[in-house]
C-alpha positions as CSV (number, residue, x, y, z in Angstrom):
1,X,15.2,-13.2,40.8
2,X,11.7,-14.9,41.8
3,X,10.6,-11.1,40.8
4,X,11.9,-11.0,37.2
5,X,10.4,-14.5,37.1
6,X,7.1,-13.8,37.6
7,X,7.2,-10.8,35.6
8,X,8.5,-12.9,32.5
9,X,5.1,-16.0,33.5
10,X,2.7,-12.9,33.0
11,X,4.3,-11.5,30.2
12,X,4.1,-14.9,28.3
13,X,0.8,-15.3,29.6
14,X,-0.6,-12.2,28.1
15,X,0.9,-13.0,24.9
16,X,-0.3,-16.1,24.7
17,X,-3.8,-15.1,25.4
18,X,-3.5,-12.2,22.8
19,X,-2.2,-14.5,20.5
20,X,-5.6,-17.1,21.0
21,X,-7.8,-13.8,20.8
22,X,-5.9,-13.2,17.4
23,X,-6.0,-16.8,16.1
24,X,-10.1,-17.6,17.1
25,X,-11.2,-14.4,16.6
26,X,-14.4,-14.8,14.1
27,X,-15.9,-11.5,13.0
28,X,-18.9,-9.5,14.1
29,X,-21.5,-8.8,11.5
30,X,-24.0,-6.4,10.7
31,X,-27.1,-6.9,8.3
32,X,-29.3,-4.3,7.0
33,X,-32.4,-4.3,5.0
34,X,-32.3,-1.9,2.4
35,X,-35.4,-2.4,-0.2
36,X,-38.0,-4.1,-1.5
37,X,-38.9,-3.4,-4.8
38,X,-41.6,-4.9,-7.6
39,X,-38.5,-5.2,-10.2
40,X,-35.6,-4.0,-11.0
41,X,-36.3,-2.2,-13.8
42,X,-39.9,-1.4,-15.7
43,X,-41.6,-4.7,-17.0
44,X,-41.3,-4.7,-21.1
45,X,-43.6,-6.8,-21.4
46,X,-47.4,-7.7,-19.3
47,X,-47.0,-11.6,-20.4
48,X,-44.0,-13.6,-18.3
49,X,-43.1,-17.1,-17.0
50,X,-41.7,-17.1,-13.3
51,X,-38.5,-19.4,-14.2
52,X,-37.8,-19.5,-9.8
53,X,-36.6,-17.7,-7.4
54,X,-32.6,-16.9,-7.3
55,X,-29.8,-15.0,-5.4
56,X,-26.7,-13.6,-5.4
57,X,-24.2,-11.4,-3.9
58,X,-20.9,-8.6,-5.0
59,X,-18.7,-8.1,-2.0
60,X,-15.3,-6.0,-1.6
61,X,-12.9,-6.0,1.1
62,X,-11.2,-3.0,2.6
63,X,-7.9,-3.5,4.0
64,X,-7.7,-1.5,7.5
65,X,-11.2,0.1,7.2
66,X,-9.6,2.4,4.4
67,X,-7.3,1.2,1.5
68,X,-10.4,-0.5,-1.0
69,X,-8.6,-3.9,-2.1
70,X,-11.2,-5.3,-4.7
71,X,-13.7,-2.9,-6.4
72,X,-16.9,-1.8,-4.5
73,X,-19.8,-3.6,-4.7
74,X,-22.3,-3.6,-7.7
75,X,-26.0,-3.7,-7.5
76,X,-25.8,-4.2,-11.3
77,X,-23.7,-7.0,-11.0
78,X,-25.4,-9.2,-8.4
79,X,-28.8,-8.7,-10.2
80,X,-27.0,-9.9,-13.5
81,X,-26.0,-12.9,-12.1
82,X,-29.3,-13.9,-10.4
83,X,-30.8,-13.2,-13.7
84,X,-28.6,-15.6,-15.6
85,X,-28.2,-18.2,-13.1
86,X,-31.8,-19.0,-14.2
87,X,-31.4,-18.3,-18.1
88,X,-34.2,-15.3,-17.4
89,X,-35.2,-11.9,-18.9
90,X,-36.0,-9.7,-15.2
91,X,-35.9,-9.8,-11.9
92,X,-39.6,-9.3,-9.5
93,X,-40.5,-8.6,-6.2
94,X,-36.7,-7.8,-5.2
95,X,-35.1,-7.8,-1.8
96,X,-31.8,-6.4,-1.1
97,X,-30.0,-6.0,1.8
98,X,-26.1,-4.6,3.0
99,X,-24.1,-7.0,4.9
100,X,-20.9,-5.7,6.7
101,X,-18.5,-7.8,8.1
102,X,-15.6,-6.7,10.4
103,X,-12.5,-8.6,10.8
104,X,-9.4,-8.1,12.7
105,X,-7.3,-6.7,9.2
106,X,-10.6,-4.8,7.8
107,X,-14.2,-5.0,6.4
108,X,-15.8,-7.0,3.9
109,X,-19.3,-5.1,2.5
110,X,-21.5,-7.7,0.7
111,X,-24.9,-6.9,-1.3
112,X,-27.3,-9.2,-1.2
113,X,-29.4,-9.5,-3.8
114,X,-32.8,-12.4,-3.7
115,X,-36.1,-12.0,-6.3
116,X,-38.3,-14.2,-8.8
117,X,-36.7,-14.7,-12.4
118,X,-39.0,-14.2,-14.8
119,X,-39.0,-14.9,-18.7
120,X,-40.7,-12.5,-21.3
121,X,-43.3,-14.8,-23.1
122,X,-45.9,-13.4,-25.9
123,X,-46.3,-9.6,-27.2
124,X,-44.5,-6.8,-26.0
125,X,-46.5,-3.9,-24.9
C-alpha cells in the first residue's frame, strides 16, 4: 500500500510541476536586424520637412509552427502606418528588423519597422 502511495505523491508532483511550467511559461525571443536603408522608396522630390521620427509593426501568428492563423507579415503595411501616423509623404533613413517569438502553442513573427517621416515641400524634380 505505502508503495502505490508514493507512486501516486510523485505522480501528482510531476503534474503539478508540469502544470506551473505550462501556466508561467513566458516565451523566448529572437531579434534580427535586417536593413538599413536611406528610404523606402526613391525621393520625388529634393525639398522635404522631417515631420519626426515614427514606428510600427505587422505581426502573424502560426498555430503549432505550421497552420498560418492571421496573414503574414507586410513590409508594405507597417511602413504605411508609420507614414500616416505622422500625416507624412516618405519614410528616410529606415531600420527594420524580424522579431520571432516562440510560445508554447506556436510562433508570432513581428516586422519592425522605425525611420524619419518626411513631408514633400516646394518643386518636384
Amino acid at each position: 500500500m505505502k508503495h502505490v502511495r508514493k507512486n501516486s505523491v510523485r505522480a501528482a508532483a510531476g503534474v503539478l510541476v508540469f502544470a506551473a511550467c505550462a501556466i508561467f511559461a513566458g516565451c523566448v525571443t529572437s531579434s534580427h536586424v535586417r536593413g538599413i536603408e536611406p528610404s523606402v522608396r526613391p525621393l520625388q522630390r529634393t525639398a522635404y520637412v522631417v515631420l519626426g521620427e515614427a514606428e510600427a509593426r505587422s505581426s502573424n501568428f502560426t498555430l503549432l509552427w505550421f497552420f498560418t492563423v492571421t496573414p503574414l507579415p507586410d513590409i508594405d503595411r507597417a511602413v504605411s502606418v508609420a507614414v500616416t501616423a505622422k500625416g507624412g509623404d516618405e519614410l528616410i533613413d529606415v531600420r527594420w528588423w524580424l522579431e520571432r517569438q516562440y510560445w508554447i502553442l506556436g510562433t508570432v513573427n513581428v516586422v519592425h519597422i522605425k525611420g524619419k517621416v518626411i513631408r514633400y515641400t516646394g518643386v518636384s524634380r
